[in-house]
C-alpha positions as a Markdown table, in Angstrom:
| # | Residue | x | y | z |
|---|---|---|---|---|
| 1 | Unk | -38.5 | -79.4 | 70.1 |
| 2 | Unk | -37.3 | -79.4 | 66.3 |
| 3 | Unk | -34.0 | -77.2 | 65.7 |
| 4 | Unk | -33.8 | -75.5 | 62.3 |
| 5 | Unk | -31.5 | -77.2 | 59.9 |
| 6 | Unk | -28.8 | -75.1 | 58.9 |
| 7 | Unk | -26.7 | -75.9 | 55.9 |
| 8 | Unk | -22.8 | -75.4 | 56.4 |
| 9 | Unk | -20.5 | -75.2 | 53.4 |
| 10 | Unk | -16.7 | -76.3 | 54.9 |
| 11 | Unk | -15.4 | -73.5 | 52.8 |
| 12 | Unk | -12.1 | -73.9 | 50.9 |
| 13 | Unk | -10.4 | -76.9 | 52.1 |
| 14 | Unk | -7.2 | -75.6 | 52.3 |
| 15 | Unk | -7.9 | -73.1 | 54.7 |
| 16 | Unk | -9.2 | -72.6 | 58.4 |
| 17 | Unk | -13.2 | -73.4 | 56.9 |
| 18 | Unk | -13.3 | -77.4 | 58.0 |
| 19 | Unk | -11.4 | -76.4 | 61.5 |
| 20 | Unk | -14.3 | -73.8 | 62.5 |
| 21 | Unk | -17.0 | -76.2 | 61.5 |
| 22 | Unk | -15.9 | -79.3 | 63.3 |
| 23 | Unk | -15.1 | -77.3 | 66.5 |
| 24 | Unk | -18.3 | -75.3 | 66.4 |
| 25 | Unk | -20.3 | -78.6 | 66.3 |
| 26 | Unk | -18.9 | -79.9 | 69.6 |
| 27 | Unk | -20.1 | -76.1 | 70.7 |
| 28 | Unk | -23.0 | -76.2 | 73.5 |
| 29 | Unk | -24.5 | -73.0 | 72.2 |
| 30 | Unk | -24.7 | -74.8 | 68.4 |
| 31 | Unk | -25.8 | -78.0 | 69.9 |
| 32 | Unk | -28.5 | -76.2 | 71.3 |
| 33 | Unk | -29.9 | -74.3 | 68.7 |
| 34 | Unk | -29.5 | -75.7 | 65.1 |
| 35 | Unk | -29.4 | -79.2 | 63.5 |
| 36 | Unk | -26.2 | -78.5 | 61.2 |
| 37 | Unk | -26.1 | -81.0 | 57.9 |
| 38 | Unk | -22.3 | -80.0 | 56.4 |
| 39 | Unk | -21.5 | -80.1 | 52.6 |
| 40 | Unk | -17.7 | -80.8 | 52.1 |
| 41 | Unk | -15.2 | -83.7 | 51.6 |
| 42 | Unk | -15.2 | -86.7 | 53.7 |
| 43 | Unk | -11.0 | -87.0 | 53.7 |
| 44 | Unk | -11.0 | -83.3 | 54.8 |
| 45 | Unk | -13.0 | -83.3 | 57.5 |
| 46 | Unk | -11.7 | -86.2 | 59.0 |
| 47 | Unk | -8.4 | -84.5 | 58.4 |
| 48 | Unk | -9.8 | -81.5 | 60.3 |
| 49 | Unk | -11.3 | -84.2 | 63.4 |
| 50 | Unk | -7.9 | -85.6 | 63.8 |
| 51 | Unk | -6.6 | -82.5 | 63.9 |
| 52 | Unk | -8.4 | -80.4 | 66.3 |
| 53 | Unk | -9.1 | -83.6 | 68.2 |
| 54 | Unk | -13.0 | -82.8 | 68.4 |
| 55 | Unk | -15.2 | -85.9 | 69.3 |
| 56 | Unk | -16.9 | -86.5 | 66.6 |
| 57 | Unk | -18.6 | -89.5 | 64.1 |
| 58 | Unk | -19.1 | -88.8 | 60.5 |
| 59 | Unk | -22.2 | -89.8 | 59.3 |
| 60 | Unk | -22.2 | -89.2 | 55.2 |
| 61 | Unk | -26.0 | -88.4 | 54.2 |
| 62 | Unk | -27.8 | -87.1 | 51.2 |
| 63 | Unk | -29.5 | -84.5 | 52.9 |
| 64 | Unk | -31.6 | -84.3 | 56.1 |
| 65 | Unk | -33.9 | -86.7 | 54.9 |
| 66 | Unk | -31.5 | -89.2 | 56.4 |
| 67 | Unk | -28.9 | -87.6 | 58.7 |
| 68 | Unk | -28.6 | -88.6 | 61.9 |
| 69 | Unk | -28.7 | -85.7 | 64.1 |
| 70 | Unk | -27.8 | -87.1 | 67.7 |
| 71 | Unk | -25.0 | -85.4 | 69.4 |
| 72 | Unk | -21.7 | -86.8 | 68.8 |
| 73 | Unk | -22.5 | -87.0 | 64.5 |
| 74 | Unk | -21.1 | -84.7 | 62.2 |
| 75 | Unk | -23.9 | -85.1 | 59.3 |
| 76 | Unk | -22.0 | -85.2 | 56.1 |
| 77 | Unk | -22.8 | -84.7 | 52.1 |
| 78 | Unk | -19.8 | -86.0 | 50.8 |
| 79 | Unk | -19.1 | -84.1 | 47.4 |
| 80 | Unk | -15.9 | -86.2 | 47.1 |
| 81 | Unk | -13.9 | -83.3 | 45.3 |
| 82 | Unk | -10.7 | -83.0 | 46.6 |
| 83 | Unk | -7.6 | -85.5 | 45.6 |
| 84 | Unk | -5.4 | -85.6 | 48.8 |
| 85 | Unk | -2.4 | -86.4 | 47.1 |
| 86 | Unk | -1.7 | -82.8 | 46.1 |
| 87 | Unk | -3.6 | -81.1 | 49.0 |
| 88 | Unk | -1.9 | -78.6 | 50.5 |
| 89 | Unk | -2.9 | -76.4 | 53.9 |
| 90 | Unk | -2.6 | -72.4 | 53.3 |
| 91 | Unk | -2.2 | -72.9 | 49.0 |
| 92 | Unk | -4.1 | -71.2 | 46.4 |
| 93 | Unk | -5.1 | -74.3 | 44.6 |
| 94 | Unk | -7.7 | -74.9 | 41.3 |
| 95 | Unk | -9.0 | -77.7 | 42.9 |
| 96 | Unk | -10.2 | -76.5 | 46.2 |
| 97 | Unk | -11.4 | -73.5 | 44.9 |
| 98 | Unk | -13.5 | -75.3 | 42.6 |
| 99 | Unk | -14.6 | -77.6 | 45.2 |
| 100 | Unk | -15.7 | -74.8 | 47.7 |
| 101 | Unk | -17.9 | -73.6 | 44.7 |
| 102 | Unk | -19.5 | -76.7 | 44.6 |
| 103 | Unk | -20.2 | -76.8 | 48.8 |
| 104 | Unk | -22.0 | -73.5 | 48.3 |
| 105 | Unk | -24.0 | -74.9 | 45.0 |
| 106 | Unk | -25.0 | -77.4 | 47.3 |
| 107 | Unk | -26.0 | -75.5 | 50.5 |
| 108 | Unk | -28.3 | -73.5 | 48.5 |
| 109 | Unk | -29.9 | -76.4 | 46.4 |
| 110 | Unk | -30.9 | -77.8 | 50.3 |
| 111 | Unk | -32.1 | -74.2 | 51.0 |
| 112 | Unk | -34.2 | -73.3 | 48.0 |
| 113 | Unk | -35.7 | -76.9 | 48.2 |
| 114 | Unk | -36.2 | -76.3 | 51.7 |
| 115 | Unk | -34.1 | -78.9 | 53.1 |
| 116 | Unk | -32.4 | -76.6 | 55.4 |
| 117 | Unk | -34.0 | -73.2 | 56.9 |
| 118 | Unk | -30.8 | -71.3 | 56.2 |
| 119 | Unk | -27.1 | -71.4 | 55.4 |
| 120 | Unk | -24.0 | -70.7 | 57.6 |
| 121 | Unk | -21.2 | -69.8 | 55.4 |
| 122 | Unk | -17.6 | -70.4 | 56.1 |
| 123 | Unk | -14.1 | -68.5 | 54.5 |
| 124 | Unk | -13.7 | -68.7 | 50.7 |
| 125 | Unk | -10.3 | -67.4 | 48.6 |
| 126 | Unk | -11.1 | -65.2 | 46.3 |
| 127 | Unk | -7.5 | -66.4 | 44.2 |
| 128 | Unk | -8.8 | -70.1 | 44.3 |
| 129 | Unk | -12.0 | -69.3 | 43.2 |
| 130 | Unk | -10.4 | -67.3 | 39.8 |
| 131 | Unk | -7.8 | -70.4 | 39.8 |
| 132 | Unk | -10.6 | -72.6 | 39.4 |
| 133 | Unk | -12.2 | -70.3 | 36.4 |
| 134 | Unk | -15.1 | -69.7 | 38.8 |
| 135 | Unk | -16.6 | -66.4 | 37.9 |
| 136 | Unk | -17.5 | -64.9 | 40.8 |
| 137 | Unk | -15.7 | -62.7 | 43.3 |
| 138 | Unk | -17.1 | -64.0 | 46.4 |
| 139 | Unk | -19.9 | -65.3 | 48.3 |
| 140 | Unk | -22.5 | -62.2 | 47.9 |
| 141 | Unk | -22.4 | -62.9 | 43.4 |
| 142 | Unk | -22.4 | -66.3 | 44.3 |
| 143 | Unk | -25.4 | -66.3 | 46.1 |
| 144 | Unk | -27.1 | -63.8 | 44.0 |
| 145 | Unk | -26.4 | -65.9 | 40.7 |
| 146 | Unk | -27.3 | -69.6 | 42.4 |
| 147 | Unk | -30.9 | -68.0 | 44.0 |
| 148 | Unk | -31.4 | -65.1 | 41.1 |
| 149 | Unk | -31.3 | -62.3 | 43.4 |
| 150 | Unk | -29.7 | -59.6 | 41.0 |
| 151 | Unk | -28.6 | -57.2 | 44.2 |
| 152 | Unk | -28.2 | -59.1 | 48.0 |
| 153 | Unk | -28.1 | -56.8 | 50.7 |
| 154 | Unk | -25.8 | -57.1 | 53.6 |
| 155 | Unk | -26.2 | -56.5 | 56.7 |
| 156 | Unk | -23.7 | -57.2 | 60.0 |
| 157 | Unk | -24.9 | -57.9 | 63.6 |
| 158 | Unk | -22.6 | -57.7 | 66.5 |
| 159 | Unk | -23.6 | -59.3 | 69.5 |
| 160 | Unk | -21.6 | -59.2 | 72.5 |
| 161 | Unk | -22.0 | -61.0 | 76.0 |
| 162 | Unk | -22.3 | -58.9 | 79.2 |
| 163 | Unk | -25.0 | -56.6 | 79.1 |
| 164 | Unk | -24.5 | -55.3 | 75.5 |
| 165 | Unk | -27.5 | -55.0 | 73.2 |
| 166 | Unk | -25.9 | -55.6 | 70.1 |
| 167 | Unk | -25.8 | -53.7 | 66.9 |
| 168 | Unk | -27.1 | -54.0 | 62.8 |
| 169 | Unk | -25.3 | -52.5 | 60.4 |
| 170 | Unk | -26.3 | -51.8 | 56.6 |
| 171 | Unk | -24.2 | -50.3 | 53.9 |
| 172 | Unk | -25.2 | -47.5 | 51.3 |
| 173 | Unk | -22.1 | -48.2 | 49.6 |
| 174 | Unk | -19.5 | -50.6 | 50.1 |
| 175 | Unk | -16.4 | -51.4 | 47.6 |
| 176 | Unk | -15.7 | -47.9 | 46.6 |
| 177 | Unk | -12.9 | -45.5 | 47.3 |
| 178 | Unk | -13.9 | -42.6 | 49.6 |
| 179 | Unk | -14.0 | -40.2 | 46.2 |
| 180 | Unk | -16.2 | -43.0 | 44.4 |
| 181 | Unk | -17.8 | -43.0 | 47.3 |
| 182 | Unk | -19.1 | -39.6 | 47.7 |
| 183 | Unk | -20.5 | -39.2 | 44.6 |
| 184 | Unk | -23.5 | -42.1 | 46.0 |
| 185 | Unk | -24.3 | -39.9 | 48.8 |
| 186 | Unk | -27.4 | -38.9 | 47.2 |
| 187 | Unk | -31.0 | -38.4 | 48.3 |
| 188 | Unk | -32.5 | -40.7 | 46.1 |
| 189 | Unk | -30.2 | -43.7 | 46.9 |
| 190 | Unk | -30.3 | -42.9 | 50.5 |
| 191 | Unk | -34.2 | -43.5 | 50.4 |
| 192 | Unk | -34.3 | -46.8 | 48.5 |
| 193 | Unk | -31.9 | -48.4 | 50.5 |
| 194 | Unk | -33.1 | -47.2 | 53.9 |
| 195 | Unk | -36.4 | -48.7 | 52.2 |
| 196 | Unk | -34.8 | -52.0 | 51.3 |
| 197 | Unk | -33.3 | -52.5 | 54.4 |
| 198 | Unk | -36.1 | -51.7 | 56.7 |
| 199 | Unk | -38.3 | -54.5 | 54.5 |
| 200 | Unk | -35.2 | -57.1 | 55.0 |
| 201 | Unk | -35.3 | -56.4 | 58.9 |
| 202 | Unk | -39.3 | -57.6 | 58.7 |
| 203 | Unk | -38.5 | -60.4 | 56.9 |
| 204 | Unk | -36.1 | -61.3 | 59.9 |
| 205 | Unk | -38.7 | -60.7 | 62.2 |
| 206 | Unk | -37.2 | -57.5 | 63.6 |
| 207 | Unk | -39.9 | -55.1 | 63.8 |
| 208 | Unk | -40.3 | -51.5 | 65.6 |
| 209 | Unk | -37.3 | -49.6 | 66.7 |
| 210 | Unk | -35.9 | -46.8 | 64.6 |
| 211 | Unk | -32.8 | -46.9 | 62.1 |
| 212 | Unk | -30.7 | -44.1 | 62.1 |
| 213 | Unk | -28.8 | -43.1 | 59.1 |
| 214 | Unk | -24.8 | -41.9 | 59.9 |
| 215 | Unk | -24.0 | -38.6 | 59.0 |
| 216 | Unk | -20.6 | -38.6 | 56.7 |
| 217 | Unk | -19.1 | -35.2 | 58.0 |
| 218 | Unk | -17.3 | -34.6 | 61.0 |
| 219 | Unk | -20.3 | -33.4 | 63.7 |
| 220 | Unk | -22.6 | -33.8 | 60.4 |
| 221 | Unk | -20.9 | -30.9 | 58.4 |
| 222 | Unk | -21.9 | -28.5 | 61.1 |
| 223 | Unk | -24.3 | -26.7 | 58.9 |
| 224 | Unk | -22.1 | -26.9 | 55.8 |
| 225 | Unk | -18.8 | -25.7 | 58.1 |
| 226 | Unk | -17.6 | -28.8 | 56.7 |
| 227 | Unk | -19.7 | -30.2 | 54.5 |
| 228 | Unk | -22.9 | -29.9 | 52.5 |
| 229 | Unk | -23.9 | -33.2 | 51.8 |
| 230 | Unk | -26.2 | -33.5 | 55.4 |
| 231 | Unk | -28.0 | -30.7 | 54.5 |
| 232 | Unk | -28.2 | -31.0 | 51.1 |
| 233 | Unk | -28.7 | -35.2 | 50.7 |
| 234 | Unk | -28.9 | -36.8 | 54.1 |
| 235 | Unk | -31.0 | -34.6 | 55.8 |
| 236 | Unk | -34.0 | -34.6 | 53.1 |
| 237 | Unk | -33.2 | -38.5 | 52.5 |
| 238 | Unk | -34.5 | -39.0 | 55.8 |
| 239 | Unk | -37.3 | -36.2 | 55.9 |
| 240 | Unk | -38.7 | -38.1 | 53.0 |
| 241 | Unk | -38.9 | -41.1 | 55.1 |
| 242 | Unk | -40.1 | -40.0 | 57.5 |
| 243 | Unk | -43.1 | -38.4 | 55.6 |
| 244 | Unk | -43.8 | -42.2 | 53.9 |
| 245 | Unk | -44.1 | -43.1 | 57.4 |
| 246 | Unk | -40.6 | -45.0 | 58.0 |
| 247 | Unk | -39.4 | -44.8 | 61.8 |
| 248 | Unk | -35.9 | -43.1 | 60.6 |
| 249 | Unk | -33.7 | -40.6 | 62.7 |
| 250 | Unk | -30.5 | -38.9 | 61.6 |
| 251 | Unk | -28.3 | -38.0 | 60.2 |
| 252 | Unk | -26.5 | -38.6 | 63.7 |
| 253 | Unk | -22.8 | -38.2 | 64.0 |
| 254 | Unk | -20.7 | -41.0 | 63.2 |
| 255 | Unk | -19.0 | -40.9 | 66.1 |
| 256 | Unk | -21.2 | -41.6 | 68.5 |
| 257 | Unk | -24.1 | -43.3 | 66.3 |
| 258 | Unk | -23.2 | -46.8 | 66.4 |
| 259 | Unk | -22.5 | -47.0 | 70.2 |
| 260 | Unk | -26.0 | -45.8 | 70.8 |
| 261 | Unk | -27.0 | -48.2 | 68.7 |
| 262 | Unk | -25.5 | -51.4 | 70.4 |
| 263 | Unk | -27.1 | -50.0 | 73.7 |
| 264 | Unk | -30.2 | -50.1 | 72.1 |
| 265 | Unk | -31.1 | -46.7 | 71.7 |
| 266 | Unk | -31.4 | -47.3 | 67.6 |
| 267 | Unk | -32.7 | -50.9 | 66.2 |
| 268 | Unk | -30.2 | -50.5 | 62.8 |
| 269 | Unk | -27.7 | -48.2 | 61.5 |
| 270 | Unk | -27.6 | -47.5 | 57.9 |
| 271 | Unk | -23.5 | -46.8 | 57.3 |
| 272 | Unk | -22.7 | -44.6 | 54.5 |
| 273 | Unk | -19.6 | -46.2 | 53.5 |
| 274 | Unk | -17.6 | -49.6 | 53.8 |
| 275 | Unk | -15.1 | -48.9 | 56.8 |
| 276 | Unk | -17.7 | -46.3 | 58.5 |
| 277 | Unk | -19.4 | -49.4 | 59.8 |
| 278 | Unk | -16.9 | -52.3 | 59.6 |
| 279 | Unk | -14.9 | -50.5 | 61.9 |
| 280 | Unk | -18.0 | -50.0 | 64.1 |
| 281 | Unk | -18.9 | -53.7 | 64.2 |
| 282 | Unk | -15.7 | -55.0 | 64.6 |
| 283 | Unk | -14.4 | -52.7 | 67.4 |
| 284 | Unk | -17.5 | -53.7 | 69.0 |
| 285 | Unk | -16.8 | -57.3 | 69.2 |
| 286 | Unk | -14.6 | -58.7 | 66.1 |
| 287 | Unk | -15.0 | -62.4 | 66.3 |
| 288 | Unk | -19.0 | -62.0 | 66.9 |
| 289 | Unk | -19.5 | -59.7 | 63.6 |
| 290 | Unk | -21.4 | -61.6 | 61.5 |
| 291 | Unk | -22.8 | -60.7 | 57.9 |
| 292 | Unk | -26.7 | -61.6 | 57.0 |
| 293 | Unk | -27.2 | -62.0 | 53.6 |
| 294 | Unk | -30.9 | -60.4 | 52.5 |
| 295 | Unk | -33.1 | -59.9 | 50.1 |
| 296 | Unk | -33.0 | -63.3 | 48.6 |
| 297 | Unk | -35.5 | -66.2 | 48.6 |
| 298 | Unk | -33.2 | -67.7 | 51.1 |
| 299 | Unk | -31.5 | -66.6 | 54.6 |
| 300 | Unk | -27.8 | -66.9 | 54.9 |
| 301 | Unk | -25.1 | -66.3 | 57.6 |
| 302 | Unk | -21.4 | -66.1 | 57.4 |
| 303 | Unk | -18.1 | -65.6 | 59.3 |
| 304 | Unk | -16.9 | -62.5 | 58.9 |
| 305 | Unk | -13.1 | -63.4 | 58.7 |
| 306 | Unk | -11.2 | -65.1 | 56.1 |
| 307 | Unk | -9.2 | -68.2 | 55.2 |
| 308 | Unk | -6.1 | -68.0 | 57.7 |
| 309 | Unk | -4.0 | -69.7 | 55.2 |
| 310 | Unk | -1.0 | -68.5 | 57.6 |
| 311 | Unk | -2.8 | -70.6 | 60.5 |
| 312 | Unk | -5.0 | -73.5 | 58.4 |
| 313 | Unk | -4.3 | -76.6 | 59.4 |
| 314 | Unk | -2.4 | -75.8 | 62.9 |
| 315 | Unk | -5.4 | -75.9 | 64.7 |
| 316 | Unk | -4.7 | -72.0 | 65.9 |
| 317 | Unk | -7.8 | -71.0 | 64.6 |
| 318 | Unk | -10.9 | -69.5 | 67.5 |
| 319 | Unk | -14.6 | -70.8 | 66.1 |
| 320 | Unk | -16.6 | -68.4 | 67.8 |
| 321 | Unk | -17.2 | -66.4 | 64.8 |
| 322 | Unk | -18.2 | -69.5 | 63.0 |
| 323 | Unk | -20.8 | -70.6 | 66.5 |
| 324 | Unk | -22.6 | -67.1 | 66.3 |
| 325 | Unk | -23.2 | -67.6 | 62.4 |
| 326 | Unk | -25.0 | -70.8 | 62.9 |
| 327 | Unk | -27.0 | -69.4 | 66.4 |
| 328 | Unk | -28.1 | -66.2 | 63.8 |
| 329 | Unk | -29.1 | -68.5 | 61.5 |
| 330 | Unk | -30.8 | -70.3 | 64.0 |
| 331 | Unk | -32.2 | -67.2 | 65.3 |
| 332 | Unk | -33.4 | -65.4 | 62.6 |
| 333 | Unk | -34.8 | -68.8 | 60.8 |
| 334 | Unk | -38.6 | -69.7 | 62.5 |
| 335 | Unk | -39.3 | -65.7 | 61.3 |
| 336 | Unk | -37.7 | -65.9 | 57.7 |
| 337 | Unk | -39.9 | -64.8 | 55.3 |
| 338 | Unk | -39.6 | -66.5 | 51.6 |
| 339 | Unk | -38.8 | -63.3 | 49.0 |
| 340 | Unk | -41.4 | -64.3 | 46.1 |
């Protein structure tokens, strides 16, 4: 049976990006569910091979067209962009975050042209990148700008052997401070994005099952004890919804929301702010949070950790994190609906 192809960016070169990929390839659970094609730089990889010690051929390729994807080949686009003589491991460099710019560029030219039914992202440095004059902040603008998707929706999904469901997560707001923050809890925004995030969980495939929204106030403001946004912005938000005929519960205390979720009691949470549901996610399982890029013509996975420099290149770093972004991809891609 054909796997999906995923497309895997090696991330910036100097940190623990090429270490993840090479040891997730040698994973059974990615060898068993994805044909991976990596963009990167030939020297670095086999810099990362030797390293970790992984058994592994590098096959350099254009794109799947010609990779070789028996077991035992890393398939390779060789961008070539990295001059080893003034590599460094764990450095903010110019050159490698221009060069991790270009993986991505690449990964989502294979995507759009359908080449690869998704892309599994690994750590970027937001330093490198501005070292590099890249203007972007990170992989969300990135994405947005290369596949013209003016606002991407995240969403994280925990999953957790042993019996756990698992748990979604969406975000109503995300890099704000709490004040900033409270000023978005409005009705209005609260329906659109319930909307937009009940539309990107179709697209996945994930139908039926009912999102609950988080309340923001301790026991939900307890009747505007301590609090009137519920009752004044929440509450109505999801009365609205539920009148257009959206299977929406809540607001449902923040304490105890997400943990019925990831038994399955709730198929999505919609968090009101940025640590509300991070904290969620990765208390839940931290190495098997992953984020899931939406609302673009194009799925997209990524670790949910960053570049390690303190570890890169010591072959310290865990790539379980970087296996369940390539088995989501691979999960979510035979249902992946195109965004017109």
């Amino acid at each position: 049976m054909n796997k999906p192809i995923v497309a895997v960016p090696i991330g910036d070169p100097a940190g623990v990006g090429p270490e993840i990929v090479v040891k997730a390839l040698v994973d059974d659970t990615v060898k068993g569910c994805a044909d991976c094609l990596i963009v990167g730089d030939r020297k670095i990889i086999e810099k990362a091979i030797a390293l970790t010690g992984v058994r592994l051929t590098v096959h350099v390729c254009q794109d799947s067209g010609d990779a070789d994807f028996r077991e035992g080949v890393l398939n390779l686009i060789d961008l070539d962009n990295i001059d080893m003589t003034s590599f460094e491991y764990g450095k903010v460099q110019a050159m490698c975050g221009r060069a991790a710019y270009g993986y991505i560029e690449r990964s989502v030219r294979l995507a759009m042209d359908g080449k690869a039914a998704a892309v599994a992202t690994t750590p970027i440095n937001k330093e490198a990148l501005h070292a590099a004059n890249v203007p972007f902040i990170g992989h969300t603008e990135i994405f947005g700008a290369l596949t013209g998707t003016k606002d991407p929706l995240t969403m994280f999904e925990t999953n957790t052997p042993g019996g756990v469901s698992g748990l979604r997560v969406f975000f109503l707001t995300r890099h704000l401070s709490l004040l900033q923050m409270l000023g978005q809890i409005r009705r209005d925004k609260i329906v659109a994005c319930a909307r937009e995030c009940l539309a990107a969980l179709e697209r996945l495939g994930v139908t039926g099952g009912t999102m609950a929204v988080a309340g923001l106030n301790p026991h939900c403001g307890e009747h505007g004890l301590f609090g009137w946004e519920e009752v004044n912005e929440i509450a109505p938000a999801v009365e609205q919804l539920r009148a257009e005929g959206y299977n929406v519960a809540g607001p449902i205390g923040a304490d105890s929301v997400f943990h019925q979720a990831a038994q399955g009691r709730y198929s999505s949470v919609l968090s009101l702010y940025h640590d509300q549901g991070h904290i969620a996610t990765k208390t839940l399982d931290f190495e098997r949070t992953i984020s899931i890029t939406n609302g673009m013509p194009i799925l997209r996975t990524s670790v949910d950790h960053g570049t390690a420099f303190d570890i890169a290149g010591k072959n310290r770093v865990s790539e379980v994190s970087m296996v369940e972004a390539v088995r989501l991809a691979a999960k979510y891609a035979p249902y992946f609906t195109r965004k017109q």
